[in-house]
C-alpha positions in Angstrom: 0.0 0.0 0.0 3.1 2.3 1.2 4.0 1.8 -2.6 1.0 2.6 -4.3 0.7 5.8 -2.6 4.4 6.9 -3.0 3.5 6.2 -7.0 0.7 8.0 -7.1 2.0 10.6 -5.7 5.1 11.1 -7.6 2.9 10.9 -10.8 1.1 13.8 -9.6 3.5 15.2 -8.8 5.2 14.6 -12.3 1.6 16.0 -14.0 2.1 19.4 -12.2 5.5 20.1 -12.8 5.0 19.6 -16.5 1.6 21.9 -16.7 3.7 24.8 -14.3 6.5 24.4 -17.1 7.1 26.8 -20.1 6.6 24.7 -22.6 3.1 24.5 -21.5 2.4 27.7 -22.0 4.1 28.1 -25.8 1.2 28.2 -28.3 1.0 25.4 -31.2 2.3 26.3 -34.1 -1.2 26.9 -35.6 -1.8 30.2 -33.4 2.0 31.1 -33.6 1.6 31.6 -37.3 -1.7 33.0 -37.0 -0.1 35.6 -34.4 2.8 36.4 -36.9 0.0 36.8 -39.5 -2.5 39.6 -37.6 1.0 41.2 -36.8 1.5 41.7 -40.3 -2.2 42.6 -41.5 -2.5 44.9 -38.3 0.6 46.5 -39.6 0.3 50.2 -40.8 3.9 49.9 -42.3 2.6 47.6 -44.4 -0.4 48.7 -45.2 1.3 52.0 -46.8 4.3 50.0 -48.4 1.7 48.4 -50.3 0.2 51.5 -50.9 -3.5 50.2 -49.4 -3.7 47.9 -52.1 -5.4 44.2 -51.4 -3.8 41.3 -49.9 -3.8 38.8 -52.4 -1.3 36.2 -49.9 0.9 36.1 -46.9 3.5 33.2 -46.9 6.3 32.7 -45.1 9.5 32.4 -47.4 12.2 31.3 -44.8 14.2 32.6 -41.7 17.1 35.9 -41.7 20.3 34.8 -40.5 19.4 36.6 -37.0 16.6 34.6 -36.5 14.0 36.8 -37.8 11.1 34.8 -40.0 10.4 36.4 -43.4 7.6 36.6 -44.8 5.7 37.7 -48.3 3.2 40.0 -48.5 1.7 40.3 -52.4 -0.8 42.3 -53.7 -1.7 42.7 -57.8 1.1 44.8 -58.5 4.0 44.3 -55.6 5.8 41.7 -53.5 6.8 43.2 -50.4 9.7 40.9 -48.1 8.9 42.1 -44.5 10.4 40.7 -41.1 9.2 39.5 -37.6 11.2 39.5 -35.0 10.0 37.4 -31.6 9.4 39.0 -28.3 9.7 36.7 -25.4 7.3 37.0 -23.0 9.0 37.9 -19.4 7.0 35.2 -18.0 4.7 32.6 -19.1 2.9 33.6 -22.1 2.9 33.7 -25.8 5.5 35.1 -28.2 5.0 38.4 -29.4 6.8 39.9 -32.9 7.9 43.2 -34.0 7.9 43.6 -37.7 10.4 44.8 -40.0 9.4 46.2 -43.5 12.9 47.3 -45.1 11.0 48.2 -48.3 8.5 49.5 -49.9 6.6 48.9 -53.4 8.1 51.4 -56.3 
């Protein structure tokens, strides 16, 4: 009996220390890409490089040497390479970007 309840306790234990953990708390990759996403659609910088014209796709086309994800924003007449760059949360809690958008559309 002294067994079963050392076991059972240790696994719960085991189930708490994994839910308190960070990883627990990172989002699956489905909402971290729709987070990068609003951050580029929410974007004013982006909204004038493209000079308000309509989104026809977002993809992402790889990763900056630094880390940064880039992604493409198109629209009719322009193809505009912009930049996210992840904020940490301090604590638990998801991962934030800042967006670069080197260019604009000539």
């Amino acid at each position: 009996m002294k067994h079963i309840i050392t076991a059972v306790f240790v696994s719960t234990a085991l189930v708490f220390t994994a839910l308190a953990s960070p990883a627990a708390a990172a989002l699956s990759g489905y909402y971290d890409s729709a987070e990068k996403i609003a951050t580029i659609l929410s974007s004013s910088a982006v909204a004038d490089a493209v000079r308000q014209a309509p989104v026809g796709s977002i993809s992402n086309t790889g990763t900056r040497k630094d880390g940064a994800s880039e992604w493409q924003v198109r629209t009719q007449e322009c193809d505009l390479t912009v930049y996210l760059i992840p904020v940490l949360p301090e604590g638990p809690g998801k991962t934030t970007y800042l967006l670069e958008a080197p260019g604009g559309c000539e």
